[in-house]
C-alpha positions, 0 to 999 in steps of 0.5 A: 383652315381646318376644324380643328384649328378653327376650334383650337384657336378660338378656345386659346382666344384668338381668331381663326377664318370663322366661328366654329360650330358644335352641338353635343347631339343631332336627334332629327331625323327631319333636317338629317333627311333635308340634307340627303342622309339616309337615316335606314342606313344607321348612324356610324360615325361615317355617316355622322360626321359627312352629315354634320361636314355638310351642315358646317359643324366642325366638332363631333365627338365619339363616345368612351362610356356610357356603354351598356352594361344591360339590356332591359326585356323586350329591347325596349332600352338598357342600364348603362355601365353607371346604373342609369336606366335608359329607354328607347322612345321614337318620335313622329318623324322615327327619330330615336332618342334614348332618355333617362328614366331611372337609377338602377341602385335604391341603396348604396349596398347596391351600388356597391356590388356593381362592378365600378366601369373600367378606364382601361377597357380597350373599347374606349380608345378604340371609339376614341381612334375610331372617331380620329380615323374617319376625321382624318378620311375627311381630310379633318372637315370635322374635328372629332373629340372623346366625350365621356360621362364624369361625377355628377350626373352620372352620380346622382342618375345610378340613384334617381334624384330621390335616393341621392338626396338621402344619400347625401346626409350620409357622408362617407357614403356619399363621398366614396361614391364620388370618388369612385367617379372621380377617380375614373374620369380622372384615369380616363382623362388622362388615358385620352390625353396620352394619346393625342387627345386635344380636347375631352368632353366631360358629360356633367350636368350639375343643375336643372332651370331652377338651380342645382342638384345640391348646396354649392359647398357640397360641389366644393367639397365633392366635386370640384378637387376632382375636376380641378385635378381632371384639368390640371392631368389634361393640361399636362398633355396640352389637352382642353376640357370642355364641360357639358352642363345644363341648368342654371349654374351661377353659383358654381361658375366661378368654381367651375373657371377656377378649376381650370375648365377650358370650354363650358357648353351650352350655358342655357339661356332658358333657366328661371335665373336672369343674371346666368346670362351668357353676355353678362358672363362674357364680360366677367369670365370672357377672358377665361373661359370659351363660351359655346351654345346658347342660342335656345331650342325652345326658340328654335322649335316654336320662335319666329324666324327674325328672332332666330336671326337677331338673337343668332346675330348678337351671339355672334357680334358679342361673343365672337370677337377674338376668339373664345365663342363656339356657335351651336345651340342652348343643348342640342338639336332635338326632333321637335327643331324645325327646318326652316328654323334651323336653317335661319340659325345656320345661315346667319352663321353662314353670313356673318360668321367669318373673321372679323366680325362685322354685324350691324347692331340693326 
């Protein structure tokens, strides 16, 4: 079967061959090298996605904001095309990642003389048929889907969470501000979908391991009339939406599956919230929603390898039957994720991740 009917199959709850396998991003250079990538060479999408072919990776993504707007002196990094400031830093094996630092705005007067990303600027659906044509030259091993930036994340990191705070007492401000992004993911959405998108990945993290950025009502009020209507504009086109959000986001989850999100990712598992709890919301939401990730990089960093092994192994026996589970990890695959760790993680997919299931519960 390939990619992506694999992944298609499992977001609509039933089973293809085997469970497929995503991570929102691969910054190691160390396991890259482990399955012979020459890392000098650059990392284009070609390269990337053969990498990730040979790891068993079935969904990749190509990029359609997020773009440089400036680049900061030095080249030591750049404010994006929403005011994020965004360094450069390496790691010890030479990896290079680019974080987050900063908000470029301090006010909304600010803010509101910078010129507002435009859904219609042909570099994104030329990344976008980029990602698709070199899915198609690899006979579609991998599975390549647009990911772009989307309301609140990129909202509240243009200002830096001290600056959006104040922000939120002034509510035409702030709501103008929203529907600024909601108005362009919405038109970038539908854009993607237009043209044959299946899935968009909308990049949104609404909470960090302690709780939200904000009241949940204010998320009702702001944020979930748009992503209700990114979804309904995708669904019109037979295209899934898949939300990337990290932190602890209990008190939003139904929000989130009421607004008709289709796959929510990586719903950690290392928040301070015991009951934000992938098995315990497979129970309640499993027959609405596709679970994908979870399984944490804290544990693959520094966990024991039979730890590795048995929480992968559960993730599998109980998410996976009939569908509706992506495997991956609880964020992303990070320099400080060791080999032998990642390994153990893939080979217990390898083993038992084939349809049906079948996993001893010891």
């Amino acid at each position: 079967m390939k990619a992506p009917e694999r992944i298609l199959k499992s977001i609509n709850h039933e089973e293809p061959d085997k469970v497929p396998v995503f991570e929102t991003a691969f910054t190691n250079n160390t396991i890259m090298k482990y399955y012979g990538v020459n890392v000098s060479t650059g990392r284009g999408y070609k390269i990337y996605y053969e990498f990730l072919r040979n790891v068993g990776i079935d969904l990749v993504l190509s990029l359609v904001s997020l773009f440089p707007r400036k680049f900061l002196k030095r080249g030591e990094g750049f404010i994006d095309e929403y005011g994020r400031v965004m360094k450069f830093e390496k790691y010890k094996d030479g990896t290079q990642l680019t974080t987050y630092v900063g908000g470029h705005f301090k006010t909304f007067e600010e803010y509101e003389s910078w010129e507002q990303p435009d859904p219609n600027l042909n570099t994104r659906l030329e990344q976008f048929f980029d990602g698709r044509k070199i899915q198609n030259e690899l006979n579609d091993e991998v599975f390549s889907i647009p990911a772009t930036g989307s309301l609140m994340e990129c909202t509240w990191e243009s200002f830096g969470l001290e600056t959006f705070s104040r922000l939120l007492a002034k509510k035409q401000q702030i709501k103008k501000i929203f529907d600024d992004r909601g108005k362009f993911t919405l038109e970038m959405v539908k854009i993607l979908a237009e043209n044959d998108a299946k899935i968009v990945l909308l990049w949104d993290d609404y909470g960090f391991k302690n709780g939200l950025f904000m009241r949940p009502s204010l998320y009702r009020e702001y944020i979930f009339p748009w992503l209700k209507r990114i979804c309904e504009a995708a669904h019109k086109h037979d295209c899934k939406i898949m939300l990337h959000s990290d932190g602890d986001l209990m008190e939003i989850f139904e929000d989130i599956v009421k607004a008709g999100v289709d796959v929510i990712n990586p719903v950690e598992s290392t928040t301070a919230n015991p009951e934000y709890d992938i098995f315990k919301l497979n129970e309640k939401y499993g027959d609405k929603i596709t679970f994908s990730g979870n399984l944490s990089p804290i544990l693959l960093a520094i966990g024991e390898i039979h730890e590795i092994e048995e929480y992968a192994k559960r993730l599998i026996r109980e998410l996976a039957p009939g569908g509706g589970y992506i495997f991956g990890s609880g964020h992303s695959i990070n320099p400080a994720v060791t080999i032998d760790r990642f390994e153990a993680m893939q080979n217990i997919r390898r083993k038992y991740g084939n349809y049906p299931i079948k996993i001893p519960n010891n």
